[in-house]
N, C-alpha and C positions, 0 to 999 in steps of 0.2 A: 873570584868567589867570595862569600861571604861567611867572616869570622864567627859568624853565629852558634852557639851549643846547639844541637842535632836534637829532638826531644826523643827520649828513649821511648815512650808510648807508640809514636808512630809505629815502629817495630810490629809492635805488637796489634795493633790494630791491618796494617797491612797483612802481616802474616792470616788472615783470616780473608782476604778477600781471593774469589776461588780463581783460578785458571793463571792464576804467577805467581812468584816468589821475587824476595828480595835476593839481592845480589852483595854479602855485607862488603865484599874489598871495596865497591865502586859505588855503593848506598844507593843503587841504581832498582829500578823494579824492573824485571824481564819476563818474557815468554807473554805479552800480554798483545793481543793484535789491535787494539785498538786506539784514536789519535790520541787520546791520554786517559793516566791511569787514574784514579780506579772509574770505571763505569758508570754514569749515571740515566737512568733509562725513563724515562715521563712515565707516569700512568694516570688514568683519570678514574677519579672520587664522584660519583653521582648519587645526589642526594635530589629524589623523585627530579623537578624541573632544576633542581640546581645541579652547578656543575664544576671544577675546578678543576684542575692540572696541578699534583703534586710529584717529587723526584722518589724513583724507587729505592730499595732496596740494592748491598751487590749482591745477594743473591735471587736470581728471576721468579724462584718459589715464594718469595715476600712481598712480591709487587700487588700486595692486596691493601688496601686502604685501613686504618684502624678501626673504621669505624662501619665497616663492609655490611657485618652481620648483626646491627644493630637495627631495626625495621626503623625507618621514617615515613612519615608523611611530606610534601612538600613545605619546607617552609618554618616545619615541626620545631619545637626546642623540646628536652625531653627535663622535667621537675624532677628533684631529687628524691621524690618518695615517688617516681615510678619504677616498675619492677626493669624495664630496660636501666634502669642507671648501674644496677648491678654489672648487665654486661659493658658497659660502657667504662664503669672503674675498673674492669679487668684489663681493656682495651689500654687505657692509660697507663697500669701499674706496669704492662708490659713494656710501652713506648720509654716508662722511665729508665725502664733497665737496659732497654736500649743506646739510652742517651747518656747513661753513667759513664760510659766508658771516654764517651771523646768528650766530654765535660771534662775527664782527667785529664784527658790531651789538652785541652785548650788552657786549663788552669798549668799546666808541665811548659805550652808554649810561651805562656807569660813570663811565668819566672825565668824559662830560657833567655826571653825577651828583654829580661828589666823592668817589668810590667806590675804595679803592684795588685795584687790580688785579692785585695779586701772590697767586697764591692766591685770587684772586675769588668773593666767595660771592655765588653765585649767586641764592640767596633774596634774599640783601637788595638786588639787582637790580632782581631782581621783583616785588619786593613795596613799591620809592619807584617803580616805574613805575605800579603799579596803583593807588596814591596819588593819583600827577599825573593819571591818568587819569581815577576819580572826580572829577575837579573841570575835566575837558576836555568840550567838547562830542562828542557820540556817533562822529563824522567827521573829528575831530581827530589832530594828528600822531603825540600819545602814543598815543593810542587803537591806531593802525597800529603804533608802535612796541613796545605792548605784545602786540599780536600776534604781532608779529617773535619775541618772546620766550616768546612759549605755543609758538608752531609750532618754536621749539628743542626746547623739552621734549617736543612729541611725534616729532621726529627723534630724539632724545637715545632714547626709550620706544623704538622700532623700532629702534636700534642695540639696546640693550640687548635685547629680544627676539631675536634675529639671534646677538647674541653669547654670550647664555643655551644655545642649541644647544650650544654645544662644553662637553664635559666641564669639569668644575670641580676644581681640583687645591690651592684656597686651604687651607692648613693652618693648622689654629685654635692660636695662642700656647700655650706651656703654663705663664706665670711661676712664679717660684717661688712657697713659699706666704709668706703676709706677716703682721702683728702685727694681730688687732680693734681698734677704732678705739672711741673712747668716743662713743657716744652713744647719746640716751635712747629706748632701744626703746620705751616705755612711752608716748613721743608720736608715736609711729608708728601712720598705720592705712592698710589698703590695700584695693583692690582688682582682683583676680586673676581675669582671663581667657585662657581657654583653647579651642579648639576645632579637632576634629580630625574631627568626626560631622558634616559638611555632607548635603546630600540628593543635589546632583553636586560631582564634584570634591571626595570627604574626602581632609582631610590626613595627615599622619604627623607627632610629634614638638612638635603644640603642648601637649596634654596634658603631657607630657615636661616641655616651658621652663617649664608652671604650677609642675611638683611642684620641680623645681631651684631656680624663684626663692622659693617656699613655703617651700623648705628653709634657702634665705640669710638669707630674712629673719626666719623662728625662733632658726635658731643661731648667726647671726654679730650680726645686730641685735638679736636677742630681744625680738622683739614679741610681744605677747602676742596666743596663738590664736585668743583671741576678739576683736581687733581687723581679722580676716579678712574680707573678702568672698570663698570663691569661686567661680566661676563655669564650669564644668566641661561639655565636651561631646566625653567619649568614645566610642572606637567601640563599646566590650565596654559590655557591657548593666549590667554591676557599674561602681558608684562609688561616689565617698567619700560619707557619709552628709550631709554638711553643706553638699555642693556644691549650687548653685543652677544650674537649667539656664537654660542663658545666652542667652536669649530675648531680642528686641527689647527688650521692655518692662522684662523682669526687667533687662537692664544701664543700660537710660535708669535706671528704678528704682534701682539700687546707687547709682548717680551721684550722686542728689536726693538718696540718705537721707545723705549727707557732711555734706549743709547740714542737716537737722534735728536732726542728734546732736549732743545738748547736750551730750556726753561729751567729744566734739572739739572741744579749743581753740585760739585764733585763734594761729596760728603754729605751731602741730603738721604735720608731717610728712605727707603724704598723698600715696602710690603707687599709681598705676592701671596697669594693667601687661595688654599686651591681643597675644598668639599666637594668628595666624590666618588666615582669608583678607583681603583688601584690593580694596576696587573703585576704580574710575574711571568717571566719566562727564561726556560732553563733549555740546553740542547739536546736534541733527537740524536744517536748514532747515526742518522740517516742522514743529519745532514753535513753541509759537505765538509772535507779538511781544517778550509780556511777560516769556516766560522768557528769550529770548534776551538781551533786554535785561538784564536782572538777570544771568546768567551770560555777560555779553560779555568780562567782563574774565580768563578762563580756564576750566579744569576744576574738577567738582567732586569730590574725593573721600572715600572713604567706608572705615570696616569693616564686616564682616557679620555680623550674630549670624546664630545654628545653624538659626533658621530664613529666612535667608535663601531666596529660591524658593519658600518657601509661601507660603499664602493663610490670609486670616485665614477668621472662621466665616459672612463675608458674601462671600465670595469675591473678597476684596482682595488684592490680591498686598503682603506685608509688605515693608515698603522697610529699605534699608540705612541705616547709622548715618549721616550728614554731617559731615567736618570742620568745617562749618560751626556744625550742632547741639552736637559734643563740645566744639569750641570756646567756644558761649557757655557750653556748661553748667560747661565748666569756669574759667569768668571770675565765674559767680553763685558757687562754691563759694567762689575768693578773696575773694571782699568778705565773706565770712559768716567765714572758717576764715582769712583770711591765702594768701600765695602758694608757701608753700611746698610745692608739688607738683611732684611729676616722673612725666611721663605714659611711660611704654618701650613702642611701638610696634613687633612683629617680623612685620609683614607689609607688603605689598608699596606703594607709593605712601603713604608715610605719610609723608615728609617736611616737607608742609604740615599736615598736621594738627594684590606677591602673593605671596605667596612663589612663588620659582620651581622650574623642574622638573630638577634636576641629576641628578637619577638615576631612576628607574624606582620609585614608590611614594611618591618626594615630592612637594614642592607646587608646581602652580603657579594661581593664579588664574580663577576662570570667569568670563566672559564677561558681561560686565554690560549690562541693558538702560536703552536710554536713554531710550524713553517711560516706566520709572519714576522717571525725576528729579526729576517735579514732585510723583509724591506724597509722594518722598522729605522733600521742601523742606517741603513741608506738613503732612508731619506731626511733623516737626519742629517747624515754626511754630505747630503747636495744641499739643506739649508744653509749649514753651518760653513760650508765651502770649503770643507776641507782645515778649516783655522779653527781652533785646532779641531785635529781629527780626531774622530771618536773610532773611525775602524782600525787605528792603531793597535798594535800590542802594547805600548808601550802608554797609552792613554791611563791615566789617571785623573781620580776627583781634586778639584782645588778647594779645599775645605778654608782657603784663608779667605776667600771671595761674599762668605754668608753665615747665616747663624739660619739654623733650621730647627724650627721644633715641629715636632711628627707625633701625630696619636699614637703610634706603638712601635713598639720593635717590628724587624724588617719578619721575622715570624709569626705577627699575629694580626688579629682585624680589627680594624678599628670598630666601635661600636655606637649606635645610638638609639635613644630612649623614647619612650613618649613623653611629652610636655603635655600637662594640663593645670587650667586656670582655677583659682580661687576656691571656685566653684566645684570642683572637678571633672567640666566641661574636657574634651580633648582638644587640645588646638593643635596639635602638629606629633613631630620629630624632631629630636634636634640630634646632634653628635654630642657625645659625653664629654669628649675633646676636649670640643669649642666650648660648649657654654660650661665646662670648668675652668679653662684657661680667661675667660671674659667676667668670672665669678669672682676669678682670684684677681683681675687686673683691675676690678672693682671694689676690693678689701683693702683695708688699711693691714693686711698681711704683704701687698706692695707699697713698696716704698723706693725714695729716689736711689736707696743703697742696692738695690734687687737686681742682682746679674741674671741673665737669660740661665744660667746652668743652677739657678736656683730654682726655677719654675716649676723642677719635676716634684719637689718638695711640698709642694703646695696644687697636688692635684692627686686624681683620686689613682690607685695604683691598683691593679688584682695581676694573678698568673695572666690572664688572657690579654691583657692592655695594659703595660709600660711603657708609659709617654716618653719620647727622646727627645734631647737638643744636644747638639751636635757641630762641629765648627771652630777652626782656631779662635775665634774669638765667642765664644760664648761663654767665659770670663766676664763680656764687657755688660757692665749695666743696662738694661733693657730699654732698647728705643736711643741706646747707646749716648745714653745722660752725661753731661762732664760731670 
């Protein structure tokens, strides 16, 4: 067992969840028939064609969306002097008071933790709870505690959803421009994904982030062309000749061939870099023991290659990437190449590893289904051959293997803008992300002192989008400079 202080909140928060009680001699939860406590139930948020999958409520009377009885249009954003925003700030002030409580708990878990709590990162919360908890019995205190802390993140996802409706007025930095920085493009290699051609719900503007950060890393880094993957799914029927369509397999595929390029050596430079949709999936009581077991300890989530929602030539339905999958693959590439990688993640719930709807044409996230989890997991677990296993209990992230930065926390959407020229002509969409992250890597506000865990510093912040980096080594100087 572990020496850890017990957080007295838990208590108090479990006491409120209906059909058990605590047990205090054994800190055990009982009378509860289900594979673990407390209950978390999917419902689904429809906003006219859009569609989303968030976790309920425990009690089954709440399992209404916040944002239910608020009328939409397809696609709609609602302005803050329309009279629906009214009900929409009701919507919210109630989710806050919601959220009050296990904010307490998690801010109680911290200091239990050793954690300091100014500016509280939140991952590393959650992530020495799921620790304690793999090595707690399934009915255990952490085990409830660490629930405490998933069922924030899906309060935290429903505020953010709620608060996504209202127009978005965040202005992208514009620094000035700054001095190249020395280093050796020629140990650079990447790979560059983009997707904008889904089959529901295509986007605007990731194609866009591909060609912008394509262009950084040619003429500011100067790596060499042919050390390119990319991986391209536009809408217009014309593209670049060299682009790979970005298929399930074809990106597992990019990934693997890292580790066989005897060209790439151990300590070179490696950018995965991935514009697009984002899913989430959390479990069904429906389904069986075994999974729930294995995903007790939160959500899984995932990105989508372009064919997402298709079926293979057996009539499979093709599963979504798993943090869990990108994760080990990208711990096999550092033991073969060294860890110097940085994964840029501009779509939505990537924090652990959708973009959202700000305006009429851009993105926000479809609606993921939860009986494909398991094949998700699976097939995963036949690429990855079992080395290591992702359907472990016991499976954890190797955060020492990369440095990730992520347009948002794992509860909110990433969002993007309209671009327009000089002129005021419209040229596109881009993601807020990228072209502030590309803003700032083009300011003389970077410099060769600039650690990746400074970057958040220097990009634009609101409730709804908090960019993360993430990573034992995201300390280390960016593009990992002597």
């Amino acid at each position: 067992m572990n020496d850890y202080p017990l957080n007295p909140l838990v208590h108090k928060i479990a006491s409120q969840i209906p059909g058990g009680h605590w047990d205090y001699m054994t800190s055990e939860y009982a009378s509860h028939p289900r594979p673990y406590p407390p209950p978390f139930w999917p419902a689904v948020i429809s906003h006219g064609q859009q569609t989303m999958i968030r976790a309920g409520h425990y009690a089954p009377s709440e399992r209404t969306a916040p944002t239910d009885q608020v009328p939409l249009s397809p696609g709609e954003i609602i302005d803050l002097g329309d009279p629906r925003a009214v009900m929409l700030e009701a919507k919210l002030e109630q989710l806050e008071n919601k959220i009050q409580p296990y904010v307490e708990c998690e801010m109680q878990s911290a200091k239990c933790l050793g954690i300091p709590t100014e500016e509280l990162d939140s991952l590393k919360v959650l992530r020495k709870v799921e620790d304690i908890a793999l090595c707690s019995k399934i009915d255990s205190l952490w085990q409830i505690e660490l629930n405490n802390l998933v069922m924030l993140h899906h309060l935290w996802l429903q505020y953010s959803c709620a608060f996504n409706l209202c127009k978005d007025n965040t202005e992208t930095p514009h620094p000035p421009p700054g001095v190249p920085h020395n280093v050796d493009g020629s140990r650079f290699w990447a790979i560059i994904i983009g997707i904008d051609d889904y089959e529901l719900n295509s986007l605007n503007g990731c194609v866009k982030d591909v060609k912008a950060m394509e262009k950084y890393l040619l003429d500011d880094l100067h790596v060499p062309k042919e050390q390119f993957q990319l991986l391209l799914g536009p809408k217009e029927s014309a593209s670049s000749h060299n682009a790979i369509y970005p298929s399930r397999d074809n990106i597992i595929s990019a990934l693997f061939s890292i580790i066989a390029n005897n060209k790439i050596m151990y300590g070179d430079n490696i950018v995965i870099y991935f514009s697009g949709h984002g899913s989430y999936y959390f479990p069904s009581e429906d389904d069986d023991k075994d999974l729930l077991d294995l995903i007790r300890l939160g959500a899984i989530e995932a990105i989508c290659p372009i064919d997402h929602d298709k079926h293979d030539s057996n009539g499979v339905p093709i599963p979504d990437i798993s943090n869990c999958e990108l994760n080990s693959i990208l711990s096999l590439i550092a033991k073969e190449k060294g860890h110097h990688i940085t994964a840029i993640f501009d779509c939505c719930h990537a924090g652990r590893v959708s973009r959202s709807l700000p305006e009429t044409g851009a993105q926000v996230t479809h609606g993921t289904k939860v009986a494909m989890l398991r094949g998700m997991l699976d097939t995963g677990e036949k690429r990855l051959g079992g080395n290591p296993s992702i359907m472990s209990r016991n499976w954890h992230s190797d955060l020492a293997s990369h440095v990730i930065l992520a347009a948002c926390q794992n509860y909110q959407y990433a969002k993007a803008k309209r671009v327009r020229g000089k002129n005021g002509k419209m040229l596109g969409f881009a993601g807020i992300f990228t072209k502030s992250l590309l803003s700032f890597l083009w300011s003389r506000a970077y410099t060769v002192e600039t650690r990746y865990v400074d970057v958040t510093d220097h990009l634009p912040q609101s409730l709804h989008q908090m960019p993360v980096v993430d990573g034992d080594h995201k300390d280390a100087r960016i593009w990992y400079q002597e």
